[in-house]
BABA-885472 format. One record per residue: x, y, z of N, C-alpha, C in turn. Coordinates in steps of 0.05 Angstrom, whole numbers, padded with zeros to 5 digits, always signed. Example, Ala and Ser with C-alpha at 12.3 -4.5 7.8 and 13.67 -1.06 7.14 Angstrom:
<atoms>
+00264-00114+00156+00246-00090+00156+00264-00066+00156
+00257-00045+00142+00273-00021+00143+00258+00001+00157
</atoms>
This chain:
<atoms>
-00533+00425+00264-00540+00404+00244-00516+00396+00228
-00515+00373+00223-00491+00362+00211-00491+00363+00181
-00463+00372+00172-00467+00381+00141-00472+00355+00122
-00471+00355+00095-00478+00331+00080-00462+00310+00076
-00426+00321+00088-00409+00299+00075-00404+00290+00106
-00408+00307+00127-00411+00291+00155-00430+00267+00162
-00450+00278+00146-00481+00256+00144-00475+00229+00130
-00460+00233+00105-00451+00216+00093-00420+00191+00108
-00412+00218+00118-00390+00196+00138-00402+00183+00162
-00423+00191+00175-00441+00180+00195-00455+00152+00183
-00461+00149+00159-00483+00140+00153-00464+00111+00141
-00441+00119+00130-00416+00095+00119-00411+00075+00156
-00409+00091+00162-00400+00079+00190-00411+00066+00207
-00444+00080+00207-00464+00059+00211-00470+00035+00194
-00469+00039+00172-00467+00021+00157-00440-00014+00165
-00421+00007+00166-00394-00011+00170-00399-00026+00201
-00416-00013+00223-00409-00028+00241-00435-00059+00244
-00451-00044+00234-00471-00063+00222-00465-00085+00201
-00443-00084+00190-00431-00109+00168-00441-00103+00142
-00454-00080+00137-00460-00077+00119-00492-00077+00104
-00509-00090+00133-00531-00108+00132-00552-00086+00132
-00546-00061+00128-00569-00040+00126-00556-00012+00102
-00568-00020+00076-00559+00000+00060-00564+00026+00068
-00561+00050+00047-00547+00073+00053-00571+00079+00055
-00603+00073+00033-00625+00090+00046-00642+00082+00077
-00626+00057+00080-00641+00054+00107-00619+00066+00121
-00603+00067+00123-00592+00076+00146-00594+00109+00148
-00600+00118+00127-00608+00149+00123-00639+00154+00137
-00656+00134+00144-00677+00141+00143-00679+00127+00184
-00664+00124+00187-00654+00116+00217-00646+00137+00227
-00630+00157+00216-00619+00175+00229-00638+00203+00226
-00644+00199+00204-00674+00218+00203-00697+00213+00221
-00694+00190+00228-00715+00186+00253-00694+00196+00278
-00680+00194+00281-00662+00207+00312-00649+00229+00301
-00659+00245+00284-00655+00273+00286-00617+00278+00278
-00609+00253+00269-00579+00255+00256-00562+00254+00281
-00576+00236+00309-00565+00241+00326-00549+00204+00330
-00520+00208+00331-00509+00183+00325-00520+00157+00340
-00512+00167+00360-00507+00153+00391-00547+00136+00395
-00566+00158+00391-00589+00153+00386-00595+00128+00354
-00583+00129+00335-00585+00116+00317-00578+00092+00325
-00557+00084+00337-00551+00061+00344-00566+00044+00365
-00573+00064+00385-00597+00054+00404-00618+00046+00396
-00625+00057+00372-00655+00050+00361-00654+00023+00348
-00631+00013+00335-00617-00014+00329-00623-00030+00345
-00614-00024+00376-00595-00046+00399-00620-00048+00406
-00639-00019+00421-00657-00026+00444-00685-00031+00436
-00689-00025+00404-00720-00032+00403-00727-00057+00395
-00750-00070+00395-00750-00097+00378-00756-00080+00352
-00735-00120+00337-00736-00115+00307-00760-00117+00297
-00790-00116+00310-00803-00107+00290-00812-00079+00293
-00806-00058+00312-00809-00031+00306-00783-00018+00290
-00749-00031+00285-00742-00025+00266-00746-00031+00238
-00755-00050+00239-00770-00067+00209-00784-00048+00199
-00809-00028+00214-00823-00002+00201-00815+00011+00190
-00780+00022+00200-00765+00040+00185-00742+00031+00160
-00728+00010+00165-00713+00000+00155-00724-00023+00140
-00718-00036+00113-00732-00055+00097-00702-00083+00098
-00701-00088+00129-00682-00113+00141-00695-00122+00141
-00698-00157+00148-00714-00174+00163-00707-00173+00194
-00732-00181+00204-00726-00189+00237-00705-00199+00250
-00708-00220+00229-00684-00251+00233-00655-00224+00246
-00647-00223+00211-00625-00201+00206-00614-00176+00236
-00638-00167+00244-00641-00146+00270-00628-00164+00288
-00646-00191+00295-00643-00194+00324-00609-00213+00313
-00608-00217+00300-00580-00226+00291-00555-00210+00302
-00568-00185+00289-00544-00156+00296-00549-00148+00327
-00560-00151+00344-00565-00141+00362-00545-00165+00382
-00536-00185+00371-00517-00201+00393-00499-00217+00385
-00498-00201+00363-00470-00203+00346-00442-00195+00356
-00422-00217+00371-00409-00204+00383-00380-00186+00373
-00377-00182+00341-00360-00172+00322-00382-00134+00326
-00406-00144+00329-00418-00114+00329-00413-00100+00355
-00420-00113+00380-00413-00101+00404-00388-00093+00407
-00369-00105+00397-00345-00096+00402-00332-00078+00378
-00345-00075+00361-00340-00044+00343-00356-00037+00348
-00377-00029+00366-00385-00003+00382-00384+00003+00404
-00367-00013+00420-00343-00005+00446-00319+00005+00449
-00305-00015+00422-00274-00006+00414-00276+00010+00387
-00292+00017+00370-00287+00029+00342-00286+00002+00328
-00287+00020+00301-00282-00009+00281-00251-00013+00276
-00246-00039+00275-00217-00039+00275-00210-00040+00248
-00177-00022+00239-00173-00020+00211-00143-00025+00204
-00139-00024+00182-00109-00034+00168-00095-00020+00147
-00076-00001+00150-00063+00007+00126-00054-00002+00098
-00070-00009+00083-00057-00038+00065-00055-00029+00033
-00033-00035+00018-00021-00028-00007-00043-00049-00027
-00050-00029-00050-00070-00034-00075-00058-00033-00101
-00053-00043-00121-00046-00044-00141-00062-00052-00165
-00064-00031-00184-00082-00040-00208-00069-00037-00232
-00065-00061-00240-00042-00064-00267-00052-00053-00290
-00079-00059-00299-00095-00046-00319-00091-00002-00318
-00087+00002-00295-00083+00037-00301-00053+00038-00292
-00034+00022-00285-00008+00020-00265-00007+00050-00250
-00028+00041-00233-00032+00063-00212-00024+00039-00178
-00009+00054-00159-00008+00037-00139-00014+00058-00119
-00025+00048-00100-00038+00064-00067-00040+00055-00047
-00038+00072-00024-00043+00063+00009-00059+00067+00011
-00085+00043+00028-00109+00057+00035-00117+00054+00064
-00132+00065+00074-00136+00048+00109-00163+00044+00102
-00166+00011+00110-00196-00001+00109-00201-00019+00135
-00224-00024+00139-00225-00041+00156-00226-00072+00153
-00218-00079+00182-00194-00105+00183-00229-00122+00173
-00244-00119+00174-00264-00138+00165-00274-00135+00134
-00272-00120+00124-00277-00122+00094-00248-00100+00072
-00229-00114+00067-00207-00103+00060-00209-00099+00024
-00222-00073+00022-00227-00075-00014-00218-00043-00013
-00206-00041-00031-00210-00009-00043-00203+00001-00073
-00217+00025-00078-00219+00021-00113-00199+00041-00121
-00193+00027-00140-00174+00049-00162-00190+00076-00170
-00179+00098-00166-00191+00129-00171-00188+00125-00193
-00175+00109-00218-00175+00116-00247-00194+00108-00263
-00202+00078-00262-00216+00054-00270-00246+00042-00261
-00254+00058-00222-00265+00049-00207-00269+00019-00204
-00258+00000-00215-00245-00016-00206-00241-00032-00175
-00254-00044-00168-00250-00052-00132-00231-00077-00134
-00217-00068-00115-00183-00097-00107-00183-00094-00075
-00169-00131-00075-00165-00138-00055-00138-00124-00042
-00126-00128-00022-00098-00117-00023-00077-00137-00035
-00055-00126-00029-00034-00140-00035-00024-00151-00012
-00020-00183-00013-00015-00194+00001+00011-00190+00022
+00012-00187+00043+00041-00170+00055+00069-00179+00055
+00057-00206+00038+00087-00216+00037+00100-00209-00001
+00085-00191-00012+00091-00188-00031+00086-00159-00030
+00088-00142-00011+00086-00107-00015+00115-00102-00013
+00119-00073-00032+00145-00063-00039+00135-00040-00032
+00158-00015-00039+00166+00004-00028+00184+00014-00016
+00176+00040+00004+00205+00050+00018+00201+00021+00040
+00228+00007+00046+00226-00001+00064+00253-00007+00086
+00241-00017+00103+00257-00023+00133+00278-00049+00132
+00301-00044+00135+00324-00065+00136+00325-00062+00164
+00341-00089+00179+00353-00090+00200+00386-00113+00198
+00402-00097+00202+00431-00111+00191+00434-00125+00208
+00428-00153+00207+00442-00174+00228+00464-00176+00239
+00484-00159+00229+00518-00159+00223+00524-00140+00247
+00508-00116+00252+00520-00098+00265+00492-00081+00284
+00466-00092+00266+00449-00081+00287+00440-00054+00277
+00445-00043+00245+00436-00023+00244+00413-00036+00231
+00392-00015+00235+00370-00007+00216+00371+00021+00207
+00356+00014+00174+00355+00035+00160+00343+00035+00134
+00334+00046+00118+00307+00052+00095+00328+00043+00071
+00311+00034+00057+00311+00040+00030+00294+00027+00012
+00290+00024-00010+00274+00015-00028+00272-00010-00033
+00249-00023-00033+00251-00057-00041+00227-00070-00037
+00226-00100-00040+00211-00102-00037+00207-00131-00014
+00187-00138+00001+00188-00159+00018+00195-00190+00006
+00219-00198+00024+00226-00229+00019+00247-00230-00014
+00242-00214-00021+00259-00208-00048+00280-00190-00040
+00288-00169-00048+00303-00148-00036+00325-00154-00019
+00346-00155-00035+00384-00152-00019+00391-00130-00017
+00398-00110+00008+00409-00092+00000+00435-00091+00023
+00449-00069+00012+00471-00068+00029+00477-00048+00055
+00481-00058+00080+00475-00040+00102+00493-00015+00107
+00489+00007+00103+00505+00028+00097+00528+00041+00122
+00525+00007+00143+00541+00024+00169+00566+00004+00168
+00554-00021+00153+00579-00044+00163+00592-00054+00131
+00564-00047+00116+00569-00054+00084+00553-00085+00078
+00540-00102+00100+00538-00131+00110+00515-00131+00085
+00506-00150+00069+00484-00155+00060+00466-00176+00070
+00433-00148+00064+00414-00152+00085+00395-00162+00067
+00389-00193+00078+00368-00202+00062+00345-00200+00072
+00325-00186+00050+00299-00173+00054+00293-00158+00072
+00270-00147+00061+00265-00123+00084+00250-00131+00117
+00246-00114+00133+00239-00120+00162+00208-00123+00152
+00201-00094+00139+00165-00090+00135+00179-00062+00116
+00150-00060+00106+00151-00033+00085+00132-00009+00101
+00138+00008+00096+00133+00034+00108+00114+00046+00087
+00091+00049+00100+00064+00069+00088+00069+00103+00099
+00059+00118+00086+00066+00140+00100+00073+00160+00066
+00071+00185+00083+00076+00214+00061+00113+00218+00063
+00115+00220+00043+00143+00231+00036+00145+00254+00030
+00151+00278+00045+00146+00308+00038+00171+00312+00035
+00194+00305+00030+00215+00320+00028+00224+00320-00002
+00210+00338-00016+00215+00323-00050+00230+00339-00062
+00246+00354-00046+00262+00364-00070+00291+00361-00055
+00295+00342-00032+00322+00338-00033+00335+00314-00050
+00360+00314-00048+00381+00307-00063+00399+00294-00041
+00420+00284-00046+00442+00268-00029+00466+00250-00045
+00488+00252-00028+00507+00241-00044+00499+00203-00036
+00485+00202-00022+00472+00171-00010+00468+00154-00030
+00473+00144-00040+00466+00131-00060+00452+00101-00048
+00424+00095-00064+00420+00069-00066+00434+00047-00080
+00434+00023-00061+00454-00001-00066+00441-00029-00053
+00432-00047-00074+00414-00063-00077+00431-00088-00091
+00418-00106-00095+00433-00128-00108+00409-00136-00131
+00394-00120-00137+00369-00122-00158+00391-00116-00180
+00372-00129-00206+00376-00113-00236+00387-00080-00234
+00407-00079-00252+00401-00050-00259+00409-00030-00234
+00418-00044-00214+00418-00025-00195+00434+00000-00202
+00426+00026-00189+00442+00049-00195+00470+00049-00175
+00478+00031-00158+00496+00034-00147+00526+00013-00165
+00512+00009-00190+00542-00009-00198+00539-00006-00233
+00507+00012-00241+00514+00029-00270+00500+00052-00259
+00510+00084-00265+00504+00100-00258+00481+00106-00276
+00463+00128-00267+00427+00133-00287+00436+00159-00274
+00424+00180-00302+00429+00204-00298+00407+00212-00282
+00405+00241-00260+00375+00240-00240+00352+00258-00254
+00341+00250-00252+00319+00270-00277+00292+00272-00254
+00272+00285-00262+00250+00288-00252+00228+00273-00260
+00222+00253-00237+00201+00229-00255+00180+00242-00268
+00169+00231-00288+00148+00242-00303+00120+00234-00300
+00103+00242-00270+00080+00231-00263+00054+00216-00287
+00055+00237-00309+00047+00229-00327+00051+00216-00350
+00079+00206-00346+00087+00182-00368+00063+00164-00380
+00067+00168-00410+00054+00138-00413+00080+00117-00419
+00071+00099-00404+00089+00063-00410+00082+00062-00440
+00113+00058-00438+00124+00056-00473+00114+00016-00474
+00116-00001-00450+00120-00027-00452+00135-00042-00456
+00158-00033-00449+00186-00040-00449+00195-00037-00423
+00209-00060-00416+00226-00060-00395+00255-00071-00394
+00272-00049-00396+00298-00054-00416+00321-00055-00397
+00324-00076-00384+00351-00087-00367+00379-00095-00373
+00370-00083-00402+00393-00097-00418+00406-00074-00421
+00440-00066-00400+00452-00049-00407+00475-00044-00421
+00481-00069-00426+00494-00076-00454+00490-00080-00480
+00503-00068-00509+00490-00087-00532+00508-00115-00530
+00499-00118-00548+00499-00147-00551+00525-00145-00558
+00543-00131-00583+00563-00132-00587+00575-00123-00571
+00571-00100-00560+00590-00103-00524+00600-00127-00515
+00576-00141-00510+00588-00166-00489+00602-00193-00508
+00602-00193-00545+00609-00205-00551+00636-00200-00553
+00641-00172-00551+00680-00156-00546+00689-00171-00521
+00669-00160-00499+00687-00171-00474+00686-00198-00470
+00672-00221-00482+00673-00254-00485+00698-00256-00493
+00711-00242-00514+00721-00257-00539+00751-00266-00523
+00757-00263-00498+00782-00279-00494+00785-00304-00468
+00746-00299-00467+00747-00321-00435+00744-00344-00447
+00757-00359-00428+00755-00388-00424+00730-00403-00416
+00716-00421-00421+00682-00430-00409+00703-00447-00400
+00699-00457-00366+00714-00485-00357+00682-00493-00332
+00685-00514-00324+00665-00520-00318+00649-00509-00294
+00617-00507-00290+00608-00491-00271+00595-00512-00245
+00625-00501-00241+00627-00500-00208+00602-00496-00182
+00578-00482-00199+00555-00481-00181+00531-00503-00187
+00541-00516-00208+00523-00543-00220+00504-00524-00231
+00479-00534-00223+00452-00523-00240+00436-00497-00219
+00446-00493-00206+00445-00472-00190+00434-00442-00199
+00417-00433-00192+00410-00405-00198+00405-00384-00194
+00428-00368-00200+00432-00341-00178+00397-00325-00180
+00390-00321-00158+00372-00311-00159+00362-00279-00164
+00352-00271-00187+00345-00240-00195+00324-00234-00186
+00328-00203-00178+00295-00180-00175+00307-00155-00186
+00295-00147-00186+00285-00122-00210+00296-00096-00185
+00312-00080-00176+00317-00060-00164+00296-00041-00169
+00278-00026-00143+00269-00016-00150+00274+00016-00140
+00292+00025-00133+00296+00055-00130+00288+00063-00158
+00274+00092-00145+00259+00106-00164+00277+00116-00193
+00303+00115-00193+00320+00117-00218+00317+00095-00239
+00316+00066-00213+00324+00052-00237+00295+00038-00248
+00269+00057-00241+00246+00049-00249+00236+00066-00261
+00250+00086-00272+00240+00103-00286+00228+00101-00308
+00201+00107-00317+00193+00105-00341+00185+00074-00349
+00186+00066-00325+00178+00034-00321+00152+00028-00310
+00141+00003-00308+00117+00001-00294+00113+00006-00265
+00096+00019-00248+00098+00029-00223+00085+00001-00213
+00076-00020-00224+00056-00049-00214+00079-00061-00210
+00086-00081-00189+00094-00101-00189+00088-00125-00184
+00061-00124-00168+00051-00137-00163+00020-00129-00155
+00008-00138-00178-00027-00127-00183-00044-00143-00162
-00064-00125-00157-00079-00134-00142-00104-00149-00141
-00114-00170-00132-00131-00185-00145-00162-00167-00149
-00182-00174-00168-00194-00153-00168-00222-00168-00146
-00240-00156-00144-00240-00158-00114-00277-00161-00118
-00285-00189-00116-00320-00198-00119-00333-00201-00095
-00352-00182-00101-00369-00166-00086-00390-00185-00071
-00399-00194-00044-00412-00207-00036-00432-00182-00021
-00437-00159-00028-00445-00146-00023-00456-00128+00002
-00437-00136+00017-00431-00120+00040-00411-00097+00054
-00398-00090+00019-00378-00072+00021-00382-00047+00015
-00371-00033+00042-00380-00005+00046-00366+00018+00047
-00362+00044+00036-00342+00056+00022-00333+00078+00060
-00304+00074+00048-00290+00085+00076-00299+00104+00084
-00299+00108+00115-00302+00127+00123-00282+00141+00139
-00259+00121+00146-00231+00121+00162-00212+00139+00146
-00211+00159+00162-00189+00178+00155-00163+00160+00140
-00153+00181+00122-00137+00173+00104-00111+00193+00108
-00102+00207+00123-00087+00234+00119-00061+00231+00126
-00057+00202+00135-00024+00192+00138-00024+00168+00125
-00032+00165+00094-00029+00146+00075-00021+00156+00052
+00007+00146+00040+00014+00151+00015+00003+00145-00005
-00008+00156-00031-00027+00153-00044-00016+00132-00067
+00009+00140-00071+00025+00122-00092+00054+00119-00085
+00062+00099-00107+00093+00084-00096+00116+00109-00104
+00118+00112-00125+00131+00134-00146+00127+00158-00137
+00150+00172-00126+00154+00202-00114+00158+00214-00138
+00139+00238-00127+00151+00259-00154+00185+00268-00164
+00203+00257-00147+00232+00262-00151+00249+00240-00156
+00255+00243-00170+00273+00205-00176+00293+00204-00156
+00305+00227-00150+00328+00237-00124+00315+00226-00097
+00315+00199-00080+00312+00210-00050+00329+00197-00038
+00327+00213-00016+00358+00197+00004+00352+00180+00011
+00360+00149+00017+00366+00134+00028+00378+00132+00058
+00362+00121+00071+00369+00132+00099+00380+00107+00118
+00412+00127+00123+00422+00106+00139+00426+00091+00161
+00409+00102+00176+00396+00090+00195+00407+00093+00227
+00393+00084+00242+00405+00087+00271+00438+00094+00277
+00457+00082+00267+00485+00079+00271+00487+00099+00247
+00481+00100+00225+00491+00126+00202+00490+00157+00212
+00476+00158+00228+00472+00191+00233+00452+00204+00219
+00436+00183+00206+00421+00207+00182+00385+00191+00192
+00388+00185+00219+00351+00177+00225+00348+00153+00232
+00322+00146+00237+00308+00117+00232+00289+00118+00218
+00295+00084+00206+00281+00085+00172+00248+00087+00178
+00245+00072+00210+00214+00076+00218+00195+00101+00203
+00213+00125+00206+00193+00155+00196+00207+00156+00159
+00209+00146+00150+00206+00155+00121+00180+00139+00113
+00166+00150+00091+00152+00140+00070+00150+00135+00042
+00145+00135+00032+00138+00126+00007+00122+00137-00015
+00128+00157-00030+00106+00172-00046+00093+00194-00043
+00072+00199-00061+00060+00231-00050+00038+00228-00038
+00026+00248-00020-00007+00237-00010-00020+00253-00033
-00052+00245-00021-00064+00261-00034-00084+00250-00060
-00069+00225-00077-00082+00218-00092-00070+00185-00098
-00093+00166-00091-00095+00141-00098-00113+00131-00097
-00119+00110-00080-00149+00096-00085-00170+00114-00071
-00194+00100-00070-00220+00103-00057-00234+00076-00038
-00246+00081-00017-00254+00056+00003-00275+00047-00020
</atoms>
């Protein structure tokens, strides 16, 4: 006999391949008619008419014979339901997470707020991510974020605009260190003002400040005081800024960069049942220290196997 949280993952999944179109007490009372036996639950769906499921389940007919030649249903119960690793962000707790949901209803909730969000769009997800140096052909990791993110390729020196894709995944190596330094063309980067390495503080609260300013003011009015202004040569031109995000120079900063929309319910969304156990739970590693990895031609890996964060704790399907 199958235990309660197996019953419960049976019962999400039936649910999920069905679209949602049979809540949790009908679908509980389906499988209590087939004895909790899967394969039988679904049969009793496909092969009976919908009006001997109608006795058990409170669907309409219509609804049954609908699902029964539905061809999104036949084929998530031939091939599985098909699913997507996809980055969540909720600005209101600045909590960020990997979740795997399925490719047909993409929602998952903040563990802090319960809260349900859409994902983040993939052309706006950050993280550890994947360079490929046009210059010389290396690939290799580091922090950033998509379509934004300059960084510099650690085999040729070539700067690599934006990343390939961002990398989901567990980062277990948290207590190394390296003379590697990250080198970005963001704000603040730690490769051109040094940040002392400290141990991020999971439980920070945001002060609400985000302080880029590593100058005072009278600093920069010392080093003005003997230039010449002659005319700019780039017209109206504007060097374009992003915010560097290696874990140094985000310290004590907001872990959101981009929030996730919050996510209206048409009521056919059904809480995961898809293993989660190679998804990083959040952006922010417990170590502000991680190596940067130099990739195929560096000697030190491919950026493919790094991740991003700790598992263990972020959203919920």
């Amino acid at each position: 006999m199958a235990s309660e949280e197996e019953k419960e993952i049976m019962v999400r999944e039936f649910r999920e391949i069905f679209h949602g179109r049979f809540d949790a007490k009908d679908a509980r009372r389906i499988f209590e008619h087939c004895n909790w036996d899967k394969n039988a639950a679904f049969n009793f769906v496909l092969q009976n008419e919908p009006r001997k499921v109608r006795q058990i389940a409170s669907v309409s007919e219509d609804i049954i014979s609908h699902l029964k030649t539905d061809p999104e249903v036949i084929e998530a119960l031939q091939d599985g339901v098909k699913s997507a690793v996809r980055q969540f962000a909720c600005e209101q707790c600045d909590n960020v997470w990997w979740w795997r949901v399925p490719i047909r209803k993409q929602v998952s909730k903040c563990r802090k707020c319960k809260q349900k969000y859409d994902p983040i769009p993939k052309e706006n997800e950050w993280g550890w991510a994947t360079f490929d140096c046009t210059n010389c052909g290396n690939r290799f990791s580091a922090h950033g974020e998509m379509n934004v993110t300059i960084c510099q390729c650690y085999n040729c020196g070539h700067k690599v605009r934006f990343p390939t894709c961002i990398i989901h995944g567990r980062f277990n190596k948290r207590n190394r260190r390296s003379d590697l330094g990250h080198s970005c063309e963001g704000e603040g980067c730690t490769s051109r003002h040094h940040v002392p390495i400290h141990e991020v503080d999971e439980d920070r609260v945001y002060d609400g400040e985000e302080d880029d300013k590593l100058y005072a003011a009278a600093g920069i009015a010392t080093g003005l005081k003997n230039v010449k202004i002659g005319p700019n040569q780039g017209g109206n031109k504007k060097q374009q800024k992003f915010k560097c995000l290696s874990p140094e120079s985000r310290m004590n900063k907001k872990r959101v960069i981009h929030p996730s929309q919050r996510h209206h319910s048409t009521g056919s969304t059904v809480g995961t049942f898809l293993p989660q156990d190679d998804i990083a739970s959040t952006y922010v590693p417990s170590l502000a220290s991680i190596r940067e990895d130099r990739g195929q031609l560096g000697g030190r890996g491919r950026g493919g196997n790094r991740g991003n964060g700790r598992g263990g704790k972020g959203g919920t399907g």
